[in-house]
C-alpha positions in Angstrom: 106.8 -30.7 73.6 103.7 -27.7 73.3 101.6 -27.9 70.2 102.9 -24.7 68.2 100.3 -21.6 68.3 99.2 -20.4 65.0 98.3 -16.7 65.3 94.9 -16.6 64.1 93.1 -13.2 62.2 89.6 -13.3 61.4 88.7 -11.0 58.2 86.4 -8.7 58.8 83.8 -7.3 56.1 80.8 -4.5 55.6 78.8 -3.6 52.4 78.9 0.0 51.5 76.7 1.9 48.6 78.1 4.8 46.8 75.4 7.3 47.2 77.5 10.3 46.3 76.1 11.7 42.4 79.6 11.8 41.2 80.7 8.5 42.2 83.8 7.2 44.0 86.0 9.2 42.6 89.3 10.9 42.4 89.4 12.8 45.8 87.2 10.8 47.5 89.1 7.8 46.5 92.5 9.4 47.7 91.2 10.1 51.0 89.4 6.8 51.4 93.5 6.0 50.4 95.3 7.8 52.7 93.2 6.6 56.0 93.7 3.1 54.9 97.1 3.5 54.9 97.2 4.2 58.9 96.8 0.8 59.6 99.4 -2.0 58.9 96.6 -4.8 58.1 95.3 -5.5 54.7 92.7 -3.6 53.5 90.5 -4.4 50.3 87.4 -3.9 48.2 85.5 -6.5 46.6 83.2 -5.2 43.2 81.5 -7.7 41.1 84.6 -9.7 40.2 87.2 -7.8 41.0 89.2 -7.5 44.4 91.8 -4.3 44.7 94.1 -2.9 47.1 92.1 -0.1 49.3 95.1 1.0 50.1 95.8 2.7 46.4 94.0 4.8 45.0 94.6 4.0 40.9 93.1 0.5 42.1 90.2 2.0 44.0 89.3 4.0 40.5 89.9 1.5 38.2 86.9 -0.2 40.1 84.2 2.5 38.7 82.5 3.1 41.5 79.4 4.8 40.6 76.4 5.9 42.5 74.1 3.4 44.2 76.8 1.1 43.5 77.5 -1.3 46.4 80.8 -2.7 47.4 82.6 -5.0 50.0 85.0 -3.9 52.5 87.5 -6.4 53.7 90.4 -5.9 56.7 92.2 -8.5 57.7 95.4 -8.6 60.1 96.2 -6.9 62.8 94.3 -3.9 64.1 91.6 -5.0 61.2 88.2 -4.3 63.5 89.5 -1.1 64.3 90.8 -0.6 60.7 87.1 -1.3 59.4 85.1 0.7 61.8 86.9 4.0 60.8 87.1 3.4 57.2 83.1 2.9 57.4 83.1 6.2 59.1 85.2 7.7 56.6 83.4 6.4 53.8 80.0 7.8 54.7 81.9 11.3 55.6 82.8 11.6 52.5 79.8 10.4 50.7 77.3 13.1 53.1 80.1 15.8 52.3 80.9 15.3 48.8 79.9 18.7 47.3 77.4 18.7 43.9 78.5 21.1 41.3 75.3 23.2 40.8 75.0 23.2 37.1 74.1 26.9 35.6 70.7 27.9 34.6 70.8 28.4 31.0 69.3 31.6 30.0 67.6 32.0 26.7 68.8 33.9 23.8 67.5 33.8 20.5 70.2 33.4 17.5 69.4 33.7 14.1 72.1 31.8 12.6 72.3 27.6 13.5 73.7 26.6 17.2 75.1 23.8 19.2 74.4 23.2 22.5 76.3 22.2 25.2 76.4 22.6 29.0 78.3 25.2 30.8 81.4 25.2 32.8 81.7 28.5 33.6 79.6 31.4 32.4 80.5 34.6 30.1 80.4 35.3 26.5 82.9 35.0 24.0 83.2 36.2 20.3 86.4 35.1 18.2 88.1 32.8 15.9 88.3 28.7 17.2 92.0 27.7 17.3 92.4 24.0 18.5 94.4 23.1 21.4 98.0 21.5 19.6 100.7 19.6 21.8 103.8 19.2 20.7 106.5 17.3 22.9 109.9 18.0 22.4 113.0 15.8 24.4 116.4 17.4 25.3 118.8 15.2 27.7 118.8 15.5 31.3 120.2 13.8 34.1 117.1 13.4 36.6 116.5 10.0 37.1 112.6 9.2 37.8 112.6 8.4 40.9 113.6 12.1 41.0 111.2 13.6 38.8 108.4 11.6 40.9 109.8 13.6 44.0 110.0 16.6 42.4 106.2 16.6 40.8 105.0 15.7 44.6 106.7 18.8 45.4 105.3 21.1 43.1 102.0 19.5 44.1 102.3 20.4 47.2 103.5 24.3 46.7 100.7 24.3 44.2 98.2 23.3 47.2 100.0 25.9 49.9 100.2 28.9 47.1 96.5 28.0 46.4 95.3 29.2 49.6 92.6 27.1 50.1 90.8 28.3 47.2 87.7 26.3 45.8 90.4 24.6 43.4 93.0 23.3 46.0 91.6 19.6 46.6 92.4 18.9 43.3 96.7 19.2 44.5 96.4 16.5 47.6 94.3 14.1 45.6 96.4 13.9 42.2 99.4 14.0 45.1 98.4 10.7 46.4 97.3 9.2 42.9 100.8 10.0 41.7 102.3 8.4 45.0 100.4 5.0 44.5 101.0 5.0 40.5 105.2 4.9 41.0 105.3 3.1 43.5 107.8 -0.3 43.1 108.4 1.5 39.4 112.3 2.5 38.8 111.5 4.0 35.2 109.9 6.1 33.2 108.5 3.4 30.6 107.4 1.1 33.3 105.1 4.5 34.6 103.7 5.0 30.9 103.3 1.0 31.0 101.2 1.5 34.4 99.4 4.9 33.1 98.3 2.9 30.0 97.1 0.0 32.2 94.8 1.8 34.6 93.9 4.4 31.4 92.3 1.2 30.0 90.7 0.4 33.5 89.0 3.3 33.2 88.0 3.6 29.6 84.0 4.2 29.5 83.4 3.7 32.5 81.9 5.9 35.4 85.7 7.7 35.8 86.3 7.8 32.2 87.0 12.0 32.5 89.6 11.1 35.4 92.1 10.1 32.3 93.0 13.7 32.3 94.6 13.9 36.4 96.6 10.5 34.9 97.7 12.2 31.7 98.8 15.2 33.4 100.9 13.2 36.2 103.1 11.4 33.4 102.9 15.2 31.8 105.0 16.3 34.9 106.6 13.5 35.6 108.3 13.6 32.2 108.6 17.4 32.7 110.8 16.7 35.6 112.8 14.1 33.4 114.1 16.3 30.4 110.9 16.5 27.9 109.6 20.1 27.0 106.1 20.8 25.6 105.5 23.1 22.0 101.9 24.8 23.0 101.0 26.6 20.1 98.4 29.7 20.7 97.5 32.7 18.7 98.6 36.4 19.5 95.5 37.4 18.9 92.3 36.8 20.8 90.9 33.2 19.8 88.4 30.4 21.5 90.0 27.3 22.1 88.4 24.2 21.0 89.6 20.5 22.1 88.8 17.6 23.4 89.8 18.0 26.7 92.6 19.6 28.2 94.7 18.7 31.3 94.3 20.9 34.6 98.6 21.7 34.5 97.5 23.9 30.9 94.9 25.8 32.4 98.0 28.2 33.4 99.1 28.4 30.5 95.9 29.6 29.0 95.5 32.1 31.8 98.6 33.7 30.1 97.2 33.9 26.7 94.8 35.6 24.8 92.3 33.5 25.2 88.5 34.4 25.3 86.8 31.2 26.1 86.8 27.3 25.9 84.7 24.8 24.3 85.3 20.9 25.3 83.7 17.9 23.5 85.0 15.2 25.8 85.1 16.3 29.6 83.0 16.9 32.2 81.3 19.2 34.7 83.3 17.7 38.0 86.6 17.3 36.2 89.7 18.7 37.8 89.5 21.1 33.8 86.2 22.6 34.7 86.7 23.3 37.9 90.2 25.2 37.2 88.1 27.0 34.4 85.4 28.3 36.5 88.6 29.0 39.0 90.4 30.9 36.4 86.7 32.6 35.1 87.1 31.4 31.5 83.8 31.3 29.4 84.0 27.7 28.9 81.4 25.0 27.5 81.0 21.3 27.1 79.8 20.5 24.2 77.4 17.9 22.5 78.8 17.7 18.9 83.0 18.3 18.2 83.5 21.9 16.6 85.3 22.2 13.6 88.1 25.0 13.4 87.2 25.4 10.0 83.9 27.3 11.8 86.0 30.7 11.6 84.1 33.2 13.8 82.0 32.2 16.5 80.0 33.1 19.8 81.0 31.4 22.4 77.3 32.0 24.5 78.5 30.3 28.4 75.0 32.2 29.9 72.7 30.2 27.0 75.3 27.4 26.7 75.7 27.6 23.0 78.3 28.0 20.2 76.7 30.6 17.5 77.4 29.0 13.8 78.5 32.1 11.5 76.9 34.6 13.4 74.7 37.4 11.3 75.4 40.4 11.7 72.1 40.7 14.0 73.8 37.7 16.8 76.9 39.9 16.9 75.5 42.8 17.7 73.4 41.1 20.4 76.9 39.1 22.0 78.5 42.5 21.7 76.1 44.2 23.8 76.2 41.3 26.5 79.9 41.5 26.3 79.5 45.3 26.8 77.5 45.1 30.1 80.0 42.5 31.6 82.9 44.5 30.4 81.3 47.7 31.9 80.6 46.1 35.3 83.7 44.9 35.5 85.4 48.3 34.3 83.8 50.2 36.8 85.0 47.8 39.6 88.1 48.0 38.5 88.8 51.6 37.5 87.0 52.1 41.6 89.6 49.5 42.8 91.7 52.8 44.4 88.3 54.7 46.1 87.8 53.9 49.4 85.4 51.0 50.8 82.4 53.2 52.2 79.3 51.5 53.4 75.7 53.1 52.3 75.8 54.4 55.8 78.7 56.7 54.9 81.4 54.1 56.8 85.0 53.4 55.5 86.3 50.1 55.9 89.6 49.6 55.6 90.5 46.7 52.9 94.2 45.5 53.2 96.0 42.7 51.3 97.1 39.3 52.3 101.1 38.6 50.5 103.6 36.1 50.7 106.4 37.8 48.7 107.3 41.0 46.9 105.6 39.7 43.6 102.1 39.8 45.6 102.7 42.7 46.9 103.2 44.6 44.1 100.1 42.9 42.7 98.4 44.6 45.9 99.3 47.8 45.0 98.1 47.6 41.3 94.7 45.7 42.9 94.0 48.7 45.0 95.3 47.6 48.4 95.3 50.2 51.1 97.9 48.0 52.9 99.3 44.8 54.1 97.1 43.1 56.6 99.4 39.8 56.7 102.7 39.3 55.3 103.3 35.7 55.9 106.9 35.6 55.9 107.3 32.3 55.9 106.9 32.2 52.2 109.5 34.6 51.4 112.5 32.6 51.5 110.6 28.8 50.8 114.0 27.1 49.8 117.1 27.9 51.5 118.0 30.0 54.8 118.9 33.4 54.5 121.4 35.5 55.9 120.1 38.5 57.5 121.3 40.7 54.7 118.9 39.0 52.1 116.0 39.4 54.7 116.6 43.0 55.1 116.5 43.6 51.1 113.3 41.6 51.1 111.1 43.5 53.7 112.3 46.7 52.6 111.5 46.7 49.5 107.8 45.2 50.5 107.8 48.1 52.9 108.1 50.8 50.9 105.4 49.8 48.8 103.2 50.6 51.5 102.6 53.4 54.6 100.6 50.0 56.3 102.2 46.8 56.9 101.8 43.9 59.5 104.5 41.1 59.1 103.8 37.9 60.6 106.6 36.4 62.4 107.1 32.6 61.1 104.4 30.5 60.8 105.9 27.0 60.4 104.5 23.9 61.6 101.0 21.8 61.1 101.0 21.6 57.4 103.6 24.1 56.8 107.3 23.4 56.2 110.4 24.8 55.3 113.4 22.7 54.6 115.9 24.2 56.9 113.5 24.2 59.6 113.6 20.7 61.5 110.4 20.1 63.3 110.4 16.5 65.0 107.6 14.6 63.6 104.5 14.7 65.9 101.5 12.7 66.3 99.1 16.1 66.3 101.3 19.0 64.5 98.7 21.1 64.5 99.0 21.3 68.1 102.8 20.8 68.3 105.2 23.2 67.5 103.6 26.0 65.1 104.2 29.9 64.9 105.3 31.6 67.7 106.8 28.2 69.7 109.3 27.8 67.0 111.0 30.4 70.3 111.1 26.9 72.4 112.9 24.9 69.4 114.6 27.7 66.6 115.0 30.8 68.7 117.7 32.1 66.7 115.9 31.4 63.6 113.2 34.0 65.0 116.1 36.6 66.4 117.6 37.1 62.6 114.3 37.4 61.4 113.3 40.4 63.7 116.6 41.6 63.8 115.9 42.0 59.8 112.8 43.6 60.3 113.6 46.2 62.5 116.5 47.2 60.4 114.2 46.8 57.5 111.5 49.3 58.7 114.1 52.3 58.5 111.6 53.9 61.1 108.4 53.5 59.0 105.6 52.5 61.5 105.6 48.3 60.7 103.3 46.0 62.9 104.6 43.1 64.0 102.4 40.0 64.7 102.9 37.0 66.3 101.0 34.1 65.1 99.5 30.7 67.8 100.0 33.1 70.9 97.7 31.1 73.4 98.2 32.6 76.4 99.1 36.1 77.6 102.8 35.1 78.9 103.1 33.9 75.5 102.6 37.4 74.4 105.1 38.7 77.0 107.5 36.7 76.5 108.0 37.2 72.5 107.8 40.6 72.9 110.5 40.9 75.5 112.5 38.3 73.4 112.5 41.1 70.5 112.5 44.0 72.4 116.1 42.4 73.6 117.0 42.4 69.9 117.0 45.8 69.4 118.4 46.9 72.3 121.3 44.1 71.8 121.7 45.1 68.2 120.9 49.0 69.3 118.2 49.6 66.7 115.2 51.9 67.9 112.0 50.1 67.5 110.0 53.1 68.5 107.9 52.9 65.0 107.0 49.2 65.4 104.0 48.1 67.2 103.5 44.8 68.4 100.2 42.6 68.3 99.0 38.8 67.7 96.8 36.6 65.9 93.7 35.6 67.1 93.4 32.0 67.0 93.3 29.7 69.8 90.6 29.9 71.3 91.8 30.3 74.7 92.1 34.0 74.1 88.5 34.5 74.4 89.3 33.7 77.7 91.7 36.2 78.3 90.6 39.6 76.4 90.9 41.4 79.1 94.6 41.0 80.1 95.0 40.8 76.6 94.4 44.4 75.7 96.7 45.8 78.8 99.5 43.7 76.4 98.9 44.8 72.7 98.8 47.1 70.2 96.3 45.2 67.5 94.7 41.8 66.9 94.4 40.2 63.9 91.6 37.1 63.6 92.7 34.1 61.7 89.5 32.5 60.4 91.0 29.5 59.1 93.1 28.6 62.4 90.2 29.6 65.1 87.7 27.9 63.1 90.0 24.8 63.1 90.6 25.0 66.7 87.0 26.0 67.8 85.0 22.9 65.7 88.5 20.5 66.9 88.7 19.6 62.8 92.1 19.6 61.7 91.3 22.3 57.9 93.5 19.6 55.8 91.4 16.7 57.2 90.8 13.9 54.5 86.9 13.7 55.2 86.1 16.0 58.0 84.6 19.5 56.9 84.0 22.8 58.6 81.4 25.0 57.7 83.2 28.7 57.2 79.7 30.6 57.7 78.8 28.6 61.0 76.9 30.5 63.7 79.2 29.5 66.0 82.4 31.8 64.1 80.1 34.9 63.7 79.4 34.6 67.5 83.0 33.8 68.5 84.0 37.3 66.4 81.1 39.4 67.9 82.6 38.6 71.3 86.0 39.4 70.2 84.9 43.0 68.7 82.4 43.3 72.0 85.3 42.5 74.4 88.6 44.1 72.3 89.3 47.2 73.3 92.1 47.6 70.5 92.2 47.7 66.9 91.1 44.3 65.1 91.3 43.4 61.8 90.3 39.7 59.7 93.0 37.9 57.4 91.3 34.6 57.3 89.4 33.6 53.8 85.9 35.0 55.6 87.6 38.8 54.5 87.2 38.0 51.1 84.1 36.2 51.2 81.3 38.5 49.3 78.7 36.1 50.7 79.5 36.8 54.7 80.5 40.8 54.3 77.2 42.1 55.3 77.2 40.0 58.5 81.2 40.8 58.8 80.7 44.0 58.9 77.4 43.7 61.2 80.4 42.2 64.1 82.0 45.4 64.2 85.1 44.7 62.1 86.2 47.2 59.9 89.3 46.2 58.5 89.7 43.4 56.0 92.6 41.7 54.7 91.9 39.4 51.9 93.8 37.8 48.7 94.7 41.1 46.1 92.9 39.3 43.4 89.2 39.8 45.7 89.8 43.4 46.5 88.0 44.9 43.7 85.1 42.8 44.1 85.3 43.2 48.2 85.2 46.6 48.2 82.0 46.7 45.2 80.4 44.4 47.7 80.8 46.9 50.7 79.8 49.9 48.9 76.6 48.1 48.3 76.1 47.4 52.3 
């Protein structure tokens, strides 16, 4: 009989330092997370006496990790060498890449009356009445199990990433996302999740993580949300500054709906998920040394000197005021200006157009001073169920008449957007799978009711259509002849609608020229070309593109050099006030941007 063959793995093991100034921490951790869980071996790290699961993220935090703290990396299995040389790499991409928040240079102010100090979160001024933050938690039955409620608050993570837009604050959905993913999982209830929250809350008590409490307190906030419990937040009608410990990043929303003034926290920090949705939201906030008191009554919340003004005299008041005044004017005149046109000092108009995802944004474009819609991206408009072509037709009109301008994307589904009725087969790359305009190969009649809608829609206003991941120019041709079929099947005269594409595949610099014998207008997609052109997926885990490379600025010279139709920008460069200058110094003329940027945008022009 042959000796029996034991199958054999040898662990493998490197030493890693933390040299990032924040630490392992939350989103670093999550990534680090979510690449180890790509390979089916075991995966650990080994920190003083401790040994965790590499593949979790709570048990990655609960380590500590601080900087110049070093660590032992340990895969064993099957697939473990490879495992270990890519979670190396991974590792020191997201130590070289994790950003430092640059703390604010205080300014100085002299006060008469006694201060505290504190540093600051975001800068402003502030003169009110302290309230302090108050909680209460209410229960009411409900039948959602939490298995449920777990689903349903990775869900409203996720919209809460896609509606962010890839704003400066949207890391912080993906990486409480996976926390919450690893925290229930093999849990069934609700007090086994408190049980777990309580246990890694303890973990991290005084240690390096100690402010990353707050993501776990606001995960069993909306777990429990989800399951039944409702939450008493009691705030002033009046204008006030809040005063607290901390607060969770989920009630930053609900202060951006009160009458709040400004912030001061006593036990938080300058790289918590808080701070950065306060310097997101532009509350005057501070960190403070010493606990306030509410008792204070009136104070001065100074976010430029980073101190809280103890009864002010009358002298301090008058000096806050007149800050407050110059802020209040600047931002006045911006605002009441929102309307003008966008001229350059050279005496050029450039044309500043909103980016909307449903009728609520686009009224929020008109008020903001939009001169039109640059991108509707329709895939947003019905994010839930499929409609009928009658509910489509009630949605675009009444975006339409909002505006004499308006270019509706066709769907845009695929790479990391989804829509529940759309059934895209999984793919090992869906970013270069099916997306935008090949949903014609998979979901044709999907696209046919949609323009079918939006020809009925326009009523013969002059609408662009756009067609989004158009990579080669019988691409182009053949969605265009696919809807010009529709109209003349459904006999609606499309003679108002003009037909164009995004730009961003970068095999369309290649093709410019038979290009502009095809379409009306171009439209550049920063986000997607820049994706496509540096081969970095944008949602990437640890791999970073830089927005203001060279590289894009040429790319979009040689677009405007070689275009010999209209072209306008809808990617987050267009509401960039850093870039406009050189924008504008490409040749592009029209912008189309977020409605909440367009005031500032077109300040920044006027000043070119």
């Amino acid at each position: 009989m042959k000796p029996l063959k034991t199958l054999f793995y040898k662990p493998h093991t490197s030493t890693l330092t933390v040299t990032s100034n924040h630490g392992f921490h939350l989103r670093p951790a999550a990534k680090f997370a979510t690449e180890a869980k790509q390979f089916s071996c075991d995966i650990h790290i080994e920190f003083s006496d401790k040994k965790v699961n590499a593949k979790a993220v709570n048990a990655i935090l609960s380590l500590n990790l601080d900087t110049h703290d070093t660590f032992t990396l340990i895969t064993h299995g099957k697939d473990a060498k490879k495992a270990l040389a890519l979670l190396n790499q991974t590792f020191a991409l997201l130590m070289n890449s994790e950003s430092t928040h640059k703390q604010v240079e205080k300014q100085h102010t002299f006060y008469q009356s006694p201060t505290l100090s504190g540093e600051i979160i975001s800068d402003g001024i502030a003169v009110g009445n302290l309230h302090h933050f108050t909680l209460q938690e209410i229960q009411y039955t409900s039948p959602t199990s939490f298995n449920e409620a777990v689903k349903e608050s990775t869900e409203e993570l996720e919209k809460l990433y896609a509606n962010s837009q890839k704003d400066a604050d949207a890391h912080i959905y993906p990486a409480q996302k996976e926390l919450l993913l690893s925290l229930a999982e093999e849990i069934e209830t609700l007090e086994a999740f408190i049980s777990r929250i309580d246990t890694e809350k303890e973990a991290l008590k005084n240690g390096r993580h100690a402010t990353k409490i707050a993501d776990l307190d606001d995960l069993l906030y909306r777990v429990k949300k989800h399951m039944g419990y409702s939450y008493e937040v009691s705030l002033p009608k009046t204008p006030f500054i809040l005063t607290a410990d901390d607060l969770l990043p989920s009630q930053i929303k609900i202060l951006e709906h009160s009458t709040v003034l400004g912030v001061a926290l006593s036990n938080s920090s300058l790289t918590s998920h808080t701070a950065i949705l306060l310097r997101a939201a532009g509350i005057p906030s501070l960190l403070l040394d010493t606990p306030l008191n509410e008792k204070e009554g009136k104070v001065i919340l100074d976010a430029y000197s980073g101190v809280i003004v103890l009864n002010p005299s009358p002298e301090d008041l008058l000096q806050a005021f007149k800050r407050q005044n110059e802020d209040e004017k600047l931002h006045v005149e911006i605002h009441q200006k929102r309307f003008e046109p966008a001229v350059t000092t050279q005496g050029e108009k450039i044309n500043i157009f909103a980016n909307v995802s449903d009728l609520d944004s686009a009224r929020e474009a008109k008020e903001e001073g939009a001169e039109g819609i640059g991108l509707l991206r329709s895939e947003f408009l019905f994010k839930e169920h499929k409609p009928i072509i009658r509910d489509q037709v009630k949605a675009y009109r009444t975006i339409f008449e909002l505006f004499d301008d308006v270019t509706v994307r066709t769907l845009d589904v695929g790479g990391d957007k989804a829509l529940p009725y759309i059934d895209i087969p999984k793919e090992e790359n869906p970013f270069l799978g099916i997306r935008g305009i090949r949903l014609l190969k998979t979901d044709p009649k999907l696209l046919e009711e949609q323009l079918e809608a939006i020809f009925t829609a326009a009523d013969n206003r002059p609408i662009k259509v756009m067609f989004p991941m158009i990579s080669t120019p019988e691409e182009f041709k053949e969605a265009k002849s696919f809807a010009l079929n529709i109209a003349l099947e459904k006999d609606i005269p499309i003679d108002n609608i003009r037909f164009g594409m995004m730009i961003e595949v970068p095999s369309v610099l290649f093709a410019l020229q038979e290009f502009n014998t095809l379409v009306d207008f171009y439209s550049i997609g920063t986000n997607d070309l820049a994706q496509y052109l540096f081969a970095v997926e944008r949602t990437h885990p640890t791999l970073k593109i830089d927005p203001h490379s060279p590289i894009l600025f040429e790319v979009i010279k040689r677009i405007m050099q070689k275009s010999t139709k209209p072209v306008s920008i809808c990617g987050e460069l267009a509401g960039d006030t850093r870039v406009i200058p050189e924008l504008l110094e490409t040749g592009i003329r029209t912008l189309s941007l977020s409605a909440k940027r367009i005031g500032q945008i077109k300040d920044k022009v006027r000043n070119v």
